[in-house]
N, CA, C and O atoms as CSV, one atom per row, in Angstrom:
chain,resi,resn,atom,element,x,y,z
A,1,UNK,N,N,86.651,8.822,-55.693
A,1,UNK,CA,C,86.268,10.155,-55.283
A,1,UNK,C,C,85.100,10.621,-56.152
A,1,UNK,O,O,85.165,10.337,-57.348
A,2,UNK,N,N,83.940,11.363,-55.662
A,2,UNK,CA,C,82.541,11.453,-55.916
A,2,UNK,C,C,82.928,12.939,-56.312
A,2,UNK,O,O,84.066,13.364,-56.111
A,3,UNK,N,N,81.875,13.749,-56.916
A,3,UNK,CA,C,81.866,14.769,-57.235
A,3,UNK,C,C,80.511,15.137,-57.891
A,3,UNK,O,O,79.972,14.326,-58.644
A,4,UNK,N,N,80.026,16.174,-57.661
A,4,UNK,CA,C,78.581,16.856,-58.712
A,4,UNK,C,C,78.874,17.343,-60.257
A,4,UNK,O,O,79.777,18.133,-60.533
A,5,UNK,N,N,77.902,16.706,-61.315
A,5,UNK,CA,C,78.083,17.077,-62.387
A,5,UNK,C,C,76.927,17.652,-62.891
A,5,UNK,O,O,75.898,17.031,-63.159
A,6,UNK,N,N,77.110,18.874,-63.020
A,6,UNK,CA,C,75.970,19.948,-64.172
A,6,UNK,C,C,75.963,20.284,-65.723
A,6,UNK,O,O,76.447,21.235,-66.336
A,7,UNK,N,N,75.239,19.161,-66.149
A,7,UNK,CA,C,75.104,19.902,-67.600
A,7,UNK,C,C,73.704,20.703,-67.784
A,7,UNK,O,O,72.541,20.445,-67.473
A,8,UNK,N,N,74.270,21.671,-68.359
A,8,UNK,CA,C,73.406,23.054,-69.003
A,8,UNK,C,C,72.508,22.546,-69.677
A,8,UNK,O,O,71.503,23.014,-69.140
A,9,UNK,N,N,72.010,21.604,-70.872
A,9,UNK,CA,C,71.410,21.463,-71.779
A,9,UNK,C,C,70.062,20.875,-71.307
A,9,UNK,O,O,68.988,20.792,-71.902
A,10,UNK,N,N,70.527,20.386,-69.728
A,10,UNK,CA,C,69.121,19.630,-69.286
A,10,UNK,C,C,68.428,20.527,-68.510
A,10,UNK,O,O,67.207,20.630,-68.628
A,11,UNK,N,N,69.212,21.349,-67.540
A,11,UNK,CA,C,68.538,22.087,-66.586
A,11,UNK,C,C,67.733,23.109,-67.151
A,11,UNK,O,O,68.211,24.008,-67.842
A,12,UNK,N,N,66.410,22.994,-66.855
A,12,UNK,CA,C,65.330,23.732,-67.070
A,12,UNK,C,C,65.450,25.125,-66.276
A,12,UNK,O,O,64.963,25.933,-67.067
A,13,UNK,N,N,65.927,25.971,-64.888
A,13,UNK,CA,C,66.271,26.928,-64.472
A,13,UNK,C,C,65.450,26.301,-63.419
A,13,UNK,O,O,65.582,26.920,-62.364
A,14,UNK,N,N,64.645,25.289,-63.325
A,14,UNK,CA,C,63.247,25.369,-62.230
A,14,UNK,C,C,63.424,25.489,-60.593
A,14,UNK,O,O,62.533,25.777,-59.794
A,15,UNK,N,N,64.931,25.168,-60.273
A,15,UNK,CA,C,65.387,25.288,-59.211
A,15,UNK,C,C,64.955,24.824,-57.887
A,15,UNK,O,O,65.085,25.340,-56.777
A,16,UNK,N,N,64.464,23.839,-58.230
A,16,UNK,CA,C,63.727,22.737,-57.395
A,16,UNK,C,C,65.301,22.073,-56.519
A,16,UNK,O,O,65.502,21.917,-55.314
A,17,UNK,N,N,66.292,21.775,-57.828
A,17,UNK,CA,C,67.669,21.742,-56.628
A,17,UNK,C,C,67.973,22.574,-55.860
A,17,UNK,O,O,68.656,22.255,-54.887
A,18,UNK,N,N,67.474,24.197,-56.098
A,18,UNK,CA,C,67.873,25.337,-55.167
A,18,UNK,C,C,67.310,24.941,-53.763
A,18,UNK,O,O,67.889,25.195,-52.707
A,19,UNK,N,N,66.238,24.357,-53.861
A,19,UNK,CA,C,65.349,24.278,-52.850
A,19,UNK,C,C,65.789,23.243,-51.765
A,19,UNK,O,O,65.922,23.603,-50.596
A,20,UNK,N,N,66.033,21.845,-52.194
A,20,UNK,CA,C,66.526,21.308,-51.733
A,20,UNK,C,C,68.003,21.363,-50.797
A,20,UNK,O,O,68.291,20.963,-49.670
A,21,UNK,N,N,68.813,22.120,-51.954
A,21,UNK,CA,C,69.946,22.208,-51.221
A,21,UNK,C,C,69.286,23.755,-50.173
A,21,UNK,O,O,68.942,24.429,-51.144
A,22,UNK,N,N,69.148,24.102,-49.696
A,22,UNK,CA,C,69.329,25.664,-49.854
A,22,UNK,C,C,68.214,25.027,-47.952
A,22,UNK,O,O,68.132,25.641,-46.889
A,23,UNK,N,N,67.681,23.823,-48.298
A,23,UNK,CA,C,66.589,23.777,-46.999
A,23,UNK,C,C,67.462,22.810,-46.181
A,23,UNK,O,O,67.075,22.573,-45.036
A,24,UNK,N,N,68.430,22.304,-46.556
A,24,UNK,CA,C,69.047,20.969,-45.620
A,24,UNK,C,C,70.319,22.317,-45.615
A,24,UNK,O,O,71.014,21.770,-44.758
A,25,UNK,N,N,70.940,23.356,-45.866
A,25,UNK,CA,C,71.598,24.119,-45.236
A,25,UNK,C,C,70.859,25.005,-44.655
A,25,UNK,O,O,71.584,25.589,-43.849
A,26,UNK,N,N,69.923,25.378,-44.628
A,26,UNK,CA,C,69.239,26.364,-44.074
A,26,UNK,C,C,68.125,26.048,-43.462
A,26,UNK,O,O,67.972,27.059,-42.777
A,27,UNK,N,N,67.087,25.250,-43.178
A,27,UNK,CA,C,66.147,24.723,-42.890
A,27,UNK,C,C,64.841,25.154,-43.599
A,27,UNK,O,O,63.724,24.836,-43.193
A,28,UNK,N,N,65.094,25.936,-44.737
A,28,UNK,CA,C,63.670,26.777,-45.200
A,28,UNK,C,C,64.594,26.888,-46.822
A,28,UNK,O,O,65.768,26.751,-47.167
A,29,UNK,N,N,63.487,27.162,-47.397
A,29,UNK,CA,C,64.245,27.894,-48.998
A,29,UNK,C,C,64.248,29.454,-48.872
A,29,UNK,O,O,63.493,30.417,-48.739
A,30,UNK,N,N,65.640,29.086,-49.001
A,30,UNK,CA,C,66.383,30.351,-49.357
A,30,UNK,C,C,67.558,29.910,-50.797
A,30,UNK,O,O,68.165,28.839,-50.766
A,31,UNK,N,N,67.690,30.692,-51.725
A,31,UNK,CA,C,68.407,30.161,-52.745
A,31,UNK,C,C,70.153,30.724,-52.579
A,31,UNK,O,O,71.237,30.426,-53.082
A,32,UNK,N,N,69.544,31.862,-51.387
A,32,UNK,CA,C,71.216,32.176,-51.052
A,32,UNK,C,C,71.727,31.256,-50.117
A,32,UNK,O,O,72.954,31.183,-50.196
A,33,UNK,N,N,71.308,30.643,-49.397
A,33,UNK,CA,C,71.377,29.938,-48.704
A,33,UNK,C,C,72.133,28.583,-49.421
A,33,UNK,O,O,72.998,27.913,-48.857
A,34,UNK,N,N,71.652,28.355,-50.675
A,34,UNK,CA,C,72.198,26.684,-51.321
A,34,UNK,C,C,73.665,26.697,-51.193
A,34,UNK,O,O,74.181,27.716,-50.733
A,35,UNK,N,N,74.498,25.578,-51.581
A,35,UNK,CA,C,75.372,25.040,-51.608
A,35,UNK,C,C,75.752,25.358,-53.048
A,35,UNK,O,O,76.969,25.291,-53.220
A,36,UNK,N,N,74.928,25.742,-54.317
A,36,UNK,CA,C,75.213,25.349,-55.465
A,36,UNK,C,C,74.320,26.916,-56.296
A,36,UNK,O,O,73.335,27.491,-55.831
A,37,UNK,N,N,74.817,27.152,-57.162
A,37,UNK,CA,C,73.903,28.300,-57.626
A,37,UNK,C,C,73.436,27.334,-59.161
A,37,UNK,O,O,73.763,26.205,-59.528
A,38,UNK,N,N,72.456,28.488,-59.839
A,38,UNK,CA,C,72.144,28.325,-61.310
A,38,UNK,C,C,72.278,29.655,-62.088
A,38,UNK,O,O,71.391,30.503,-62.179
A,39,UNK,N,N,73.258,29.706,-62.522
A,39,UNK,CA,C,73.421,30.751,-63.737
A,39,UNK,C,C,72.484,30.819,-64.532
A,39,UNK,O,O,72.176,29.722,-64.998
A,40,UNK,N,N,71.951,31.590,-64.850
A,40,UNK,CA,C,70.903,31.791,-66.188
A,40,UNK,C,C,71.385,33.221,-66.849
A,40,UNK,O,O,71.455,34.383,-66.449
A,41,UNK,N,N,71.768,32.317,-68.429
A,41,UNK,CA,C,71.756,33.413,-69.311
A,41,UNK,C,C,71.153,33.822,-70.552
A,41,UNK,O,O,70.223,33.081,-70.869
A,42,UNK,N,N,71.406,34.862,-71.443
A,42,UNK,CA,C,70.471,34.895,-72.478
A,42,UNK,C,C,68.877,34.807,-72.368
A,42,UNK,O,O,68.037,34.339,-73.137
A,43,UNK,N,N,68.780,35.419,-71.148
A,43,UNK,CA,C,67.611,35.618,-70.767
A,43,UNK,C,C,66.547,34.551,-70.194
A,43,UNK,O,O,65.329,34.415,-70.307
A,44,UNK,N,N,67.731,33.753,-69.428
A,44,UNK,CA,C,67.291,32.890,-68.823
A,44,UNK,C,C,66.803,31.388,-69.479
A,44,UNK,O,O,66.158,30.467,-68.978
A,45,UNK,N,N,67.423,31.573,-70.864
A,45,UNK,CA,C,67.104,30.607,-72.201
A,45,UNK,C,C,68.566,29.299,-71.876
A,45,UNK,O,O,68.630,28.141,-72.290
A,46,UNK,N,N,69.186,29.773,-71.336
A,46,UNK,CA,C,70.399,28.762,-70.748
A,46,UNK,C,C,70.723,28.924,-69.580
A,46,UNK,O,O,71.299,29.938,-69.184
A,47,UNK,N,N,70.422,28.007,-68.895
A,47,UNK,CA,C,70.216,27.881,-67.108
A,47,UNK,C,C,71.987,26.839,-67.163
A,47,UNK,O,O,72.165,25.919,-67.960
A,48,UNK,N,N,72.922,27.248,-66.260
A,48,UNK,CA,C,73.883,26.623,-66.141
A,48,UNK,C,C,74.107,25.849,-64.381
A,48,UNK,O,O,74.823,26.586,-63.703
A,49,UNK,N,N,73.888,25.251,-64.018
A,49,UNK,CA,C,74.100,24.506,-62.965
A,49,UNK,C,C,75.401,24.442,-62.245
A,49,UNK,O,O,76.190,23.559,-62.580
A,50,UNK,N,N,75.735,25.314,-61.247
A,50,UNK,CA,C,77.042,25.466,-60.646
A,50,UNK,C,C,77.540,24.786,-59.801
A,50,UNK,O,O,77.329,25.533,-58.845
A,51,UNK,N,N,78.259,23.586,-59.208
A,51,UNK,CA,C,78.487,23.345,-58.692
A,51,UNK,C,C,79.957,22.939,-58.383
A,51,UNK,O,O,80.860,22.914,-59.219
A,52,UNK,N,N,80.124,22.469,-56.411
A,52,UNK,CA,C,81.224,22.180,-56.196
A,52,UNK,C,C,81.867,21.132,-56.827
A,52,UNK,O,O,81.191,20.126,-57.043
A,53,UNK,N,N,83.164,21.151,-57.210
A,53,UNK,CA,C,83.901,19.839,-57.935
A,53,UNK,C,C,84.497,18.860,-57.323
A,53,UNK,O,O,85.025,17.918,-57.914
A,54,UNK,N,N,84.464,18.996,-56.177
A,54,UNK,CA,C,85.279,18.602,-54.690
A,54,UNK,C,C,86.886,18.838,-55.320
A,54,UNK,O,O,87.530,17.869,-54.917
A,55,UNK,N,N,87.683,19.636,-56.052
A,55,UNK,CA,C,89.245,19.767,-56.800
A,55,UNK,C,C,89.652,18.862,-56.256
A,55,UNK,O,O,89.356,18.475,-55.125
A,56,UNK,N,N,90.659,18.244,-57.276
A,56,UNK,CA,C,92.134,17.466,-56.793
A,56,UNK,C,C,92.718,18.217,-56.163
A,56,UNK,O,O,92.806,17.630,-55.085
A,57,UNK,N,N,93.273,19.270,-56.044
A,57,UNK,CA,C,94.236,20.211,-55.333
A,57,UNK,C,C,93.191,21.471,-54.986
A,57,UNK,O,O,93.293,22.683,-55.173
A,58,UNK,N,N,92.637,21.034,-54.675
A,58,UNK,CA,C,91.634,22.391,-53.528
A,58,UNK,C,C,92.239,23.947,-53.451
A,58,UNK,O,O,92.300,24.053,-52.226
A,59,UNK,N,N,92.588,24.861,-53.824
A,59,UNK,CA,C,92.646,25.755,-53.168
A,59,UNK,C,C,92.313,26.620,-52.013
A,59,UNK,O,O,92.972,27.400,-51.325
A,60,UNK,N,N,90.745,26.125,-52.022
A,60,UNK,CA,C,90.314,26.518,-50.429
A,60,UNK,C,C,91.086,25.409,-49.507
A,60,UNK,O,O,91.515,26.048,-48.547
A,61,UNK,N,N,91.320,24.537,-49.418
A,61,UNK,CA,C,92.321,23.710,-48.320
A,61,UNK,C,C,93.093,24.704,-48.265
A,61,UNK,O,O,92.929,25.705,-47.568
A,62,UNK,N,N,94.298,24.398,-49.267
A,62,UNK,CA,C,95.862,25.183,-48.992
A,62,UNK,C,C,95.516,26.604,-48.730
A,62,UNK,O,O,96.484,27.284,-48.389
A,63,UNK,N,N,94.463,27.171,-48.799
A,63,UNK,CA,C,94.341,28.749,-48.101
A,63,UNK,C,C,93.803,29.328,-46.963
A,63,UNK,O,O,93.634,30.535,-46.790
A,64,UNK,N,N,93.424,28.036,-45.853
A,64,UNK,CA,C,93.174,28.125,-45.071
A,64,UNK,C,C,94.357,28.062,-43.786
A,64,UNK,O,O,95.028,27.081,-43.468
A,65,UNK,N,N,94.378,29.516,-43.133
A,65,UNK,CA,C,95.154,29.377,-42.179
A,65,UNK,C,C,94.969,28.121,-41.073
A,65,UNK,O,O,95.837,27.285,-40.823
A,66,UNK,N,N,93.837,28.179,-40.565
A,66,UNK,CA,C,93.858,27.285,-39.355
A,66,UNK,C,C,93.082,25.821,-39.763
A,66,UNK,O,O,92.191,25.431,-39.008
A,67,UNK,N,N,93.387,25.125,-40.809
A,67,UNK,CA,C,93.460,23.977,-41.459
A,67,UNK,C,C,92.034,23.448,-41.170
A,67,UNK,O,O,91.869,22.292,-40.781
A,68,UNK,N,N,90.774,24.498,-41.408
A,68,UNK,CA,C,89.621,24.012,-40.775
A,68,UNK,C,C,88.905,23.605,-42.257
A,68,UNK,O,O,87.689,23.428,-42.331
A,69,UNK,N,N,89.739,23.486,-43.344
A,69,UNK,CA,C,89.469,22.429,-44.368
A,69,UNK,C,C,90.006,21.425,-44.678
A,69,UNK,O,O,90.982,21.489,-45.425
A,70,UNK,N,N,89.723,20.675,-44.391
A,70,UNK,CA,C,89.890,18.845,-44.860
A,70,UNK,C,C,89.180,17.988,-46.210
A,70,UNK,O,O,88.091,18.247,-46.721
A,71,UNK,N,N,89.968,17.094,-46.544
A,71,UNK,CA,C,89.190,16.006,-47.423
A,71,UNK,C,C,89.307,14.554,-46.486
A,71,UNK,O,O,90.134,14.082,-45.706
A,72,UNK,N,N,88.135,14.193,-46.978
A,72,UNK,CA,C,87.710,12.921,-46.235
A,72,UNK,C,C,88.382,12.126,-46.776
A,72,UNK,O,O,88.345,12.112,-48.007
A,73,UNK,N,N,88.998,11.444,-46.270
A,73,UNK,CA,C,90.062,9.846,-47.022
A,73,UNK,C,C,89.002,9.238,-47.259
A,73,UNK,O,O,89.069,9.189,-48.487
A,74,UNK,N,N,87.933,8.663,-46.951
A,74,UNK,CA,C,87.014,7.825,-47.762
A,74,UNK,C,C,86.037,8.085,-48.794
A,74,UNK,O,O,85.674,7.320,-49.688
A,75,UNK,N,N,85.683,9.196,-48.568
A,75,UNK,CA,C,84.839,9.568,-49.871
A,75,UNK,C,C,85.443,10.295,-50.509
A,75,UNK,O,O,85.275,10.159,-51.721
A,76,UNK,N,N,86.312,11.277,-50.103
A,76,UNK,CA,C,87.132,12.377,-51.187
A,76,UNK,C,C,86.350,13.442,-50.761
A,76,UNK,O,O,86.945,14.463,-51.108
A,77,UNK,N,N,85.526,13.669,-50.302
A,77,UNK,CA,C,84.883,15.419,-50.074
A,77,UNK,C,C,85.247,16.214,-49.517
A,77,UNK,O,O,85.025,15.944,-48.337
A,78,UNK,N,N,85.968,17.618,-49.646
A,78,UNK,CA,C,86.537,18.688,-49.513
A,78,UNK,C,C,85.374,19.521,-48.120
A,78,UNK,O,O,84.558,20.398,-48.402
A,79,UNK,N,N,85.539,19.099,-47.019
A,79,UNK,CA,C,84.921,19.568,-45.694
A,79,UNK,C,C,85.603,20.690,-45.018
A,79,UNK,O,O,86.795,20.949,-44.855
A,80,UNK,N,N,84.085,21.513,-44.535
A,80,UNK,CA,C,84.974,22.822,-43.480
A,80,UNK,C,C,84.359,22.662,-42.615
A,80,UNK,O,O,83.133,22.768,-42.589
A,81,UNK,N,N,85.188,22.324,-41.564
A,81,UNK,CA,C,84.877,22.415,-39.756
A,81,UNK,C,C,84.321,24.078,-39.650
A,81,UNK,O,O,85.039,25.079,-39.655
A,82,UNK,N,N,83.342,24.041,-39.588
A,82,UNK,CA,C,82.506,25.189,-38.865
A,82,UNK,C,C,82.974,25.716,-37.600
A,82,UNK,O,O,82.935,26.917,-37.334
A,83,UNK,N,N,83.568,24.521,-36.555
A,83,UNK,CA,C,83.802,25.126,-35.415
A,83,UNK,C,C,85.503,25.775,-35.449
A,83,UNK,O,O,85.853,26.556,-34.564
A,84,UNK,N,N,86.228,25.457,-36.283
A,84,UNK,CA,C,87.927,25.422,-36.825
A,84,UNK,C,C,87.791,26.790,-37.379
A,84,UNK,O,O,88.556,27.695,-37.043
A,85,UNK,N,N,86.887,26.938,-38.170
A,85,UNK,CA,C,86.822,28.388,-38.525
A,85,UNK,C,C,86.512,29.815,-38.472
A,85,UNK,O,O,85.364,30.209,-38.267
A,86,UNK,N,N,87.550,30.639,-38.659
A,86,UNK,CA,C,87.508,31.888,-38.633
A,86,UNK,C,C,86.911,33.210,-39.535
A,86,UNK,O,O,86.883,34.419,-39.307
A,87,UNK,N,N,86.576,32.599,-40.357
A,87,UNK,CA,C,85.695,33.779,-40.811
A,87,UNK,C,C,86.074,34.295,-41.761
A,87,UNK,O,O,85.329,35.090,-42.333
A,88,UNK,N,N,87.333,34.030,-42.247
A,88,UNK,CA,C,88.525,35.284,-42.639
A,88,UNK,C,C,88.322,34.906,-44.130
A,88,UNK,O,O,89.159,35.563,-44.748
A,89,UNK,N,N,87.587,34.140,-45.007
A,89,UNK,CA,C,87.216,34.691,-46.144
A,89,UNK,C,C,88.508,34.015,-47.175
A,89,UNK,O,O,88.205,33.921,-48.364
A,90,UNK,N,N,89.447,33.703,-46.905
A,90,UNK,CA,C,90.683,33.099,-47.446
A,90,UNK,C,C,90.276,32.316,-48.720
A,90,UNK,O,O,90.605,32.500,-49.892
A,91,UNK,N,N,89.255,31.147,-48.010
A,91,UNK,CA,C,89.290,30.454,-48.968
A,91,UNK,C,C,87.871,30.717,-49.911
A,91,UNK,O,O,87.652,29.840,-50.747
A,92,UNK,N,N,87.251,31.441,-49.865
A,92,UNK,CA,C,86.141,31.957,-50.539
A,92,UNK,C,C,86.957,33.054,-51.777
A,92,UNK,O,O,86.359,33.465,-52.771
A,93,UNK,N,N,88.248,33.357,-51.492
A,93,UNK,CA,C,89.039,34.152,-52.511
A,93,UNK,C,C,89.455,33.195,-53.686
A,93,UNK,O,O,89.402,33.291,-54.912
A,94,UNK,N,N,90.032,31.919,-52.525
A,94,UNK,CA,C,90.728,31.217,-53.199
A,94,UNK,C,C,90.239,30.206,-54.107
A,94,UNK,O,O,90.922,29.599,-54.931
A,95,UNK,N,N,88.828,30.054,-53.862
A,95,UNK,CA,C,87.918,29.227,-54.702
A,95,UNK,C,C,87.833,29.582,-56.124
A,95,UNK,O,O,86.978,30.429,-56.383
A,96,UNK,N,N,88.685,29.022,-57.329
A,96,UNK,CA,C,87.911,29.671,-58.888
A,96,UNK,C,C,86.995,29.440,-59.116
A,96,UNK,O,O,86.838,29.526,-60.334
A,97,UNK,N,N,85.844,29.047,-58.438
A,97,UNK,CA,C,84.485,28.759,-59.095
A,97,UNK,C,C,83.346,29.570,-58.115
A,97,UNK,O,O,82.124,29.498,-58.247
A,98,UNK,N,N,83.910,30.169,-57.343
A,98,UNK,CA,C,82.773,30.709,-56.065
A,98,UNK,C,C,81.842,29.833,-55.621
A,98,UNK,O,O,80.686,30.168,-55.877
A,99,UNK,N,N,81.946,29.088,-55.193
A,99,UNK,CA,C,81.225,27.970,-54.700
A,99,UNK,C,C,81.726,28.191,-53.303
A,99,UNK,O,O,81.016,27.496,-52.576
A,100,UNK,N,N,82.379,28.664,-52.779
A,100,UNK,CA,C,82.284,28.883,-51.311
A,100,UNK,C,C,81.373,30.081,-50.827
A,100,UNK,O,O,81.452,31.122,-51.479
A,101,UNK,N,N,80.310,30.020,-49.485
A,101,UNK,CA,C,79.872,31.165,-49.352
A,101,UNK,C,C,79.751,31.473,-47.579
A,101,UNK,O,O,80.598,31.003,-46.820
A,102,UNK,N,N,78.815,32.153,-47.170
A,102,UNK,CA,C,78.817,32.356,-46.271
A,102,UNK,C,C,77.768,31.757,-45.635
A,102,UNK,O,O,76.804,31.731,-46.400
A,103,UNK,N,N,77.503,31.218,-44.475
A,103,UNK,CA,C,76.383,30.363,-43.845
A,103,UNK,C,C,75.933,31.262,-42.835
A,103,UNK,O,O,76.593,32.161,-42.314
A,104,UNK,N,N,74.192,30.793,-42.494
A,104,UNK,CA,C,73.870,32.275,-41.370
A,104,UNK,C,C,74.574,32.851,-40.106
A,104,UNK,O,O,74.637,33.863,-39.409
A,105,UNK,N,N,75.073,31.571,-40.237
A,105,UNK,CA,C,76.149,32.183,-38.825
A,105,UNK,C,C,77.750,32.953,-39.078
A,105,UNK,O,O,78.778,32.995,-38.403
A,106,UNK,N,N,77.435,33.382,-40.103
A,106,UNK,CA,C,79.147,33.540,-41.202
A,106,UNK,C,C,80.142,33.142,-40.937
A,106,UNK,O,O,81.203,33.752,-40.799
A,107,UNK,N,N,79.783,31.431,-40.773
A,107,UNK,CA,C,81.266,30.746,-41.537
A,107,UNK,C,C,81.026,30.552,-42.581
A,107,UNK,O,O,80.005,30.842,-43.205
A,108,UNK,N,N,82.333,29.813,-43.045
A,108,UNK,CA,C,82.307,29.627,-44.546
A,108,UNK,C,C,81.853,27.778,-44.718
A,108,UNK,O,O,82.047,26.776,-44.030
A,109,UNK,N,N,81.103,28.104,-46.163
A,109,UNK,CA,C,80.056,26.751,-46.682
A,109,UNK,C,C,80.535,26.505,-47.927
A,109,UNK,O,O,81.407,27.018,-48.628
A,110,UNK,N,N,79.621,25.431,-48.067
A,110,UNK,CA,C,80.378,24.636,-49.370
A,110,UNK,C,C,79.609,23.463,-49.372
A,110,UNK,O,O,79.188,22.928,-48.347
A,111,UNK,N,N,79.373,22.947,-50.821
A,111,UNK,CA,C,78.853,21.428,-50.699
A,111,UNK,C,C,79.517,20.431,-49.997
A,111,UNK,O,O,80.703,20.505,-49.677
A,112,UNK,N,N,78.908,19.663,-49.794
A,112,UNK,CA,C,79.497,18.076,-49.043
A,112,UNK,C,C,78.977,17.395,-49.417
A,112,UNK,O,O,79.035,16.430,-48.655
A,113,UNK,N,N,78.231,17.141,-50.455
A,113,UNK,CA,C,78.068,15.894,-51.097
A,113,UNK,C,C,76.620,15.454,-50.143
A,113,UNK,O,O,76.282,14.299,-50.399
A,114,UNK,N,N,75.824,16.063,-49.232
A,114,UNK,CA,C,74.867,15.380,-48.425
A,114,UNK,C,C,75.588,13.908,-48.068
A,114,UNK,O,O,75.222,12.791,-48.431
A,115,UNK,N,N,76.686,14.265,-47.273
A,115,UNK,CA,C,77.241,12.960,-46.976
A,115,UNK,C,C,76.842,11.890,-47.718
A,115,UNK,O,O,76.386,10.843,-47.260
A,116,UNK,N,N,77.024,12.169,-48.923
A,116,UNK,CA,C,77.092,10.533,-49.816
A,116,UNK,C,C,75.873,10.697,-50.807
A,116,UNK,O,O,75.912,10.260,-51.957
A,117,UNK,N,N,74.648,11.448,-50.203
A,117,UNK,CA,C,73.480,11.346,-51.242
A,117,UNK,C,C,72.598,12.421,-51.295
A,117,UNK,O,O,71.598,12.627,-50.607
A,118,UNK,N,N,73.195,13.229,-52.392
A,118,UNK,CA,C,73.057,14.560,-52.720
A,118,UNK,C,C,71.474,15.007,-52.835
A,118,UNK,O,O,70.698,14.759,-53.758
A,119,UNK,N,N,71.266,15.634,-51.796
A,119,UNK,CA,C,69.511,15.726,-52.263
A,119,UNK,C,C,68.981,16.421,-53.754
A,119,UNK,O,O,68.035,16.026,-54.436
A,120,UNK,N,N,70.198,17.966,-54.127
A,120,UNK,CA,C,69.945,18.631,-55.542
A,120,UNK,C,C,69.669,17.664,-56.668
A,120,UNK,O,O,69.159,17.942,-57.753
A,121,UNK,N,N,70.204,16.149,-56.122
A,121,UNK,CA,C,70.324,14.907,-58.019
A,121,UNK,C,C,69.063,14.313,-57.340
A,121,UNK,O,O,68.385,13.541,-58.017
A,122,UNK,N,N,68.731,14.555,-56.248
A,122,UNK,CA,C,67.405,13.512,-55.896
A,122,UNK,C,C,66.018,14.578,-56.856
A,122,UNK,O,O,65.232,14.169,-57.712
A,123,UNK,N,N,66.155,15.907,-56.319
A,123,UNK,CA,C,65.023,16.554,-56.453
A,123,UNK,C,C,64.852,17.658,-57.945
A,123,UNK,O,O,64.097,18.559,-58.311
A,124,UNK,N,N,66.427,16.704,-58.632
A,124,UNK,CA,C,66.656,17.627,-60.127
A,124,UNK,C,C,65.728,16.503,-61.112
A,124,UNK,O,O,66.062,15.320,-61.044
A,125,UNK,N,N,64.819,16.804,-61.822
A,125,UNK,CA,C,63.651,15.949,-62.110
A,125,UNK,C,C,64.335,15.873,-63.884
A,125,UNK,O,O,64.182,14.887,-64.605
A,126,UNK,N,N,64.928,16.885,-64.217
A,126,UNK,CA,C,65.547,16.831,-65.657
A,126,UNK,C,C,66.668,15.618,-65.939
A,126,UNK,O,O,66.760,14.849,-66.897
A,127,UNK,N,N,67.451,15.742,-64.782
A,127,UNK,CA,C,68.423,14.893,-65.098
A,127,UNK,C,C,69.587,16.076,-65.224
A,127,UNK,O,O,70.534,15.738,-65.935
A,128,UNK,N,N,69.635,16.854,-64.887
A,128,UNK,CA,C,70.690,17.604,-65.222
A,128,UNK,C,C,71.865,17.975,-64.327
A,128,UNK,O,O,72.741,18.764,-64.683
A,129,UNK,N,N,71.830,17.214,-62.859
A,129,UNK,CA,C,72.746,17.242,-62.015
A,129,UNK,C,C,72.537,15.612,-61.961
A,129,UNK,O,O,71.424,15.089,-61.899
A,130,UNK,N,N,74.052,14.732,-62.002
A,130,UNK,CA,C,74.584,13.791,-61.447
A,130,UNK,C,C,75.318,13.939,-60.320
A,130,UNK,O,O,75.318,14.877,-59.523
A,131,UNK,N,N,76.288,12.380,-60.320
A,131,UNK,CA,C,77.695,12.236,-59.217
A,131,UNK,C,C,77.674,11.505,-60.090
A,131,UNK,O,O,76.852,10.753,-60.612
A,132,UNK,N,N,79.344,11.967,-60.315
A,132,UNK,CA,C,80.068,11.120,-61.391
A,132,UNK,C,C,81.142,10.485,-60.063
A,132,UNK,O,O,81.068,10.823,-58.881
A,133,UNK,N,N,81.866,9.748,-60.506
A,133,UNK,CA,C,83.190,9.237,-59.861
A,133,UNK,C,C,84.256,9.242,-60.796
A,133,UNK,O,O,84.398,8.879,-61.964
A,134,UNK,N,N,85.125,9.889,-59.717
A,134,UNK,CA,C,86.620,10.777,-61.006
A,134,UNK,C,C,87.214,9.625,-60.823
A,134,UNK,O,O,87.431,9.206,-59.686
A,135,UNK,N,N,87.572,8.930,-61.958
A,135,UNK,CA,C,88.722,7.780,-62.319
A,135,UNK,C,C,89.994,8.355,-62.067
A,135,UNK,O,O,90.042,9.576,-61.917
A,136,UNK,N,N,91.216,7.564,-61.981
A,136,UNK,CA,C,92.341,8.159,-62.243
A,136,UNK,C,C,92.996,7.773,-63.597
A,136,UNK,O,O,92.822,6.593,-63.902
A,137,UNK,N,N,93.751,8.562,-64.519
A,137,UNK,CA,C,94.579,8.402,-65.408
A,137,UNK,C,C,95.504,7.666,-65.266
A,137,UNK,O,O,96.244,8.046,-64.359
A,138,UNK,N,N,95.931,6.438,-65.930
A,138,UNK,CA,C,96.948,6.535,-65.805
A,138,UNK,C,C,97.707,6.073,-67.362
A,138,UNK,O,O,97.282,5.492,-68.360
A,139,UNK,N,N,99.116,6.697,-66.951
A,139,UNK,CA,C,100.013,6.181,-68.868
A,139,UNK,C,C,100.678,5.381,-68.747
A,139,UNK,O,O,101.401,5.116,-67.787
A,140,UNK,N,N,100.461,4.550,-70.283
A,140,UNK,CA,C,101.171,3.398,-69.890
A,140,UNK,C,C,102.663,3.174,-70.355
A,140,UNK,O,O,103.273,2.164,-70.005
């Protein structure tokens, strides 16, 4: 299972990932539009890179009434049927990271990984967004 990783120390704020993500959901740059935000704090002296984690236990899944969130058995990515959904904001509550938002047509959005090849790690020039792959633990 794949997932986006943001470390702070690289991202410059330049938001060249905004762009990217923000034009393959939206067709134009818009930064409300992205999949992923950038925190900037301290006056913009620490840019933090937000992104979806795809969760082990999702909360936006289990808070969706009409089950129009799924994970993909093969890649692991936490998907919302656009057409399954209602609008109703459930799992945009239920998200701890706000990474769910609203899309122009107001359903609810979320990364997907660009089915497999994330354009934000293509067009992040710092290095400061990966895809890691979550191992599992195990004890022995």
């Amino acid at each position: 299972m794949k997932y986006l990783k943001g470390v702070f120390d690289l991202c410059t704020g330049c938001e060249a990932c905004l762009l990217a993500c923000s034009n393959r959901a939206a067709g134009g740059y818009s930064p409300r539009a992205a999949r992923m935000k950038i925190l900037k704090e301290k006056e913009n002296i620490i840019n933090r890179p937000l992104v979806c984690t795809q969760c082990e236990n999702p909360f936006c899944l289990h808070s969706c009434p009409v089950e129009a969130i799924t994970r993909d058995e093969k890649s692991g990515v936490v998907l919302i049927n656009k057409e399954k959904c209602t609008s109703c904001g459930n799992c945009m509550t239920a998200c701890p990271d706000n990474m769910i938002t609203w899309d122009l047509n107001k359903k609810a959005d979320k990364c997907d990984l660009c089915e497999g090849n994330p354009l934000c790690v293509q067009y992040c020039f710092p290095g400061a967004l990966s895809v890691v792959e979550k191992v599992e633990v195990t004890g022995k």
